[in-house]
C-alpha positions in Angstrom: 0.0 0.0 0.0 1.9 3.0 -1.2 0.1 5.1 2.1 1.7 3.1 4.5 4.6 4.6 5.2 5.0 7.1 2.7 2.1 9.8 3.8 3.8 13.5 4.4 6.9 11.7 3.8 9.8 14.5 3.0 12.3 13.6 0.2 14.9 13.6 3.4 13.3 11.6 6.0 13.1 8.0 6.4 10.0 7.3 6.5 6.2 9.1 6.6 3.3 8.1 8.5 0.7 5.1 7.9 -3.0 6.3 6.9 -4.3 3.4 8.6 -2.9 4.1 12.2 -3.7 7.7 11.6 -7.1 6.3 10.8 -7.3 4.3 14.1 -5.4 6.8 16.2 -8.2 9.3 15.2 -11.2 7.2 16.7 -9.5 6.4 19.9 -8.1 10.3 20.5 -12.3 11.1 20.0 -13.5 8.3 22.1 -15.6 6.7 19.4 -17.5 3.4 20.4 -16.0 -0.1 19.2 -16.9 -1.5 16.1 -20.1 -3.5 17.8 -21.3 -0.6 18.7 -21.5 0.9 15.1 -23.1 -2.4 13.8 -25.9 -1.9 16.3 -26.1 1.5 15.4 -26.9 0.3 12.1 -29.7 -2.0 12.8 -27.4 -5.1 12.2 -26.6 -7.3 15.2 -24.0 -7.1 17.8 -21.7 -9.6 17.2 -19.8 -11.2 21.0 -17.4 -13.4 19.7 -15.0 -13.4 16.5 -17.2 -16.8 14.8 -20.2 -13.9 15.1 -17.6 -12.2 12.7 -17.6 -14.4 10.2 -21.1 -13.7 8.2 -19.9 -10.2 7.3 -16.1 -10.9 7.1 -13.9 -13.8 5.4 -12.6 -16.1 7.9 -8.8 -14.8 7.1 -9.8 -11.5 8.0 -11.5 -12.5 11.1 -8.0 -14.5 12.5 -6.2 -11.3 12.1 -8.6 -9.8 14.1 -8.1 -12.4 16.8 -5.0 -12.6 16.6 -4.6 -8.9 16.9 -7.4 -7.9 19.5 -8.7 -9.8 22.7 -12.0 -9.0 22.2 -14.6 -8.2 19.6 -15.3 -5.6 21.8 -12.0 -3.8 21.4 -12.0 -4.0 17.1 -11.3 0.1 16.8 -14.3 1.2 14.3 -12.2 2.2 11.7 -10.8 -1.8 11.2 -14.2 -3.2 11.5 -15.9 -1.1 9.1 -13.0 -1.5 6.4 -13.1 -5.7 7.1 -16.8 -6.1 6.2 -17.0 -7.7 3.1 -18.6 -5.3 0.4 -22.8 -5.1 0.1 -22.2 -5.7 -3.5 -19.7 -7.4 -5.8 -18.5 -4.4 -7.3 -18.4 -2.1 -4.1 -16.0 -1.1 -1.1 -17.9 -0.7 1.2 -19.6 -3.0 4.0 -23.0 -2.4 5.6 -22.0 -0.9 8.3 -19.4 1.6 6.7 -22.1 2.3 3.8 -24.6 3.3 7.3 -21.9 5.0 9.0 -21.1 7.4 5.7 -24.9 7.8 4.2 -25.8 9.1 8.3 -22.5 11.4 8.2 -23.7 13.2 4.8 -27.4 13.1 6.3 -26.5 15.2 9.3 -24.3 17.5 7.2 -27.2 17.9 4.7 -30.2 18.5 7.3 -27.6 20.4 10.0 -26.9 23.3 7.9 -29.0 25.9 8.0 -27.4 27.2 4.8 -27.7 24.0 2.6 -29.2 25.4 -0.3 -32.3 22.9 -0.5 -33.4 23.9 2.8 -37.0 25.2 3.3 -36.2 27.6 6.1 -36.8 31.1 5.7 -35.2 33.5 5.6 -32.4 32.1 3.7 -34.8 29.4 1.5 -35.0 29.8 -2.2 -38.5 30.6 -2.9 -40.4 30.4 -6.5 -40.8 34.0 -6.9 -36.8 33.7 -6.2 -34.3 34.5 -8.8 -32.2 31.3 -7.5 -34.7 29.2 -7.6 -35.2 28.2 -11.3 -31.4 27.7 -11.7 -31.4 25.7 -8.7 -34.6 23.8 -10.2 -31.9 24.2 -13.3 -28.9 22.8 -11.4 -31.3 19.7 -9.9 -32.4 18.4 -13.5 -28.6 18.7 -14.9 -27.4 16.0 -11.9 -29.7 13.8 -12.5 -29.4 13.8 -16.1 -25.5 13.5 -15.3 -26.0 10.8 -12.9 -28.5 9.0 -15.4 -26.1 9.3 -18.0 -23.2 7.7 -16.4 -24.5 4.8 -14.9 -26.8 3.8 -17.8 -24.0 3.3 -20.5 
């Protein structure tokens, strides 16, 4: 993995920092619940031993994480979301990282009062607004875009 390693690394240095600890350095420095937790979050279940694991992960996966944790309930977030095996053949993502993301663009969608689709006044585009048919406009061209792509 050419980030492990090699992230900020200076052409003098020896070495640069690993995207993945960063990653799992993150979620401990801000407390965040164990991967369990998350699943539950999610509406899946919450798995209490490592075979529970092995539905949603390969069973190579889930001996590294025995061998490298000893409990489910200490698997950092960021390991267990990225284990899950992918929701669809062609995807990353895992259903609980795919719940975890969707939520995180929800609450920045719904928590900004400024989002441009928002209906509250006074900062709401209106019909007798200016803004409002381009946004209309703007709406139509992304889904035509969106269409477009994933149809060819």
């Amino acid at each position: 993995m050419q980030l492990q390693g090699n992230l900020f690394k200076s052409k003098t240095g020896p070495c640069g920092l690993d995207l993945v600890s960063l990653n799992i350095q993150r979620g401990r420095d801000h407390g965040l619940p164990a991967y369990p937790e998350w699943r539950e979050y999610c509406g899946g279940y919450k798995p209490k031993t490592f075979e529970e694991l092995e539905p949603i992960m390969d069973s190579e996966t889930v001996e590294r994480l025995r061998s490298m944790y000893d409990s489910v309930d200490d698997i950092d977030p960021y390991t267990g979301l990225v284990s899950e095996t992918p929701v669809t053949s062609s995807g990353i993502l895992g259903p609980t990282a795919t719940c975890v993301i969707a939520e995180q663009f929800l609450r920045l969608k719904k928590g900004d009062r400024f989002w441009y689709e928002t209906p509250q006044a006074p900062q709401a585009f209106t019909p007798g607004n200016q803004y409002h048919c381009l946004l209309a406009k703007v709406g139509i061209i992304n889904l035509f875009s969106i269409a477009s792509r994933t149809t060819r």
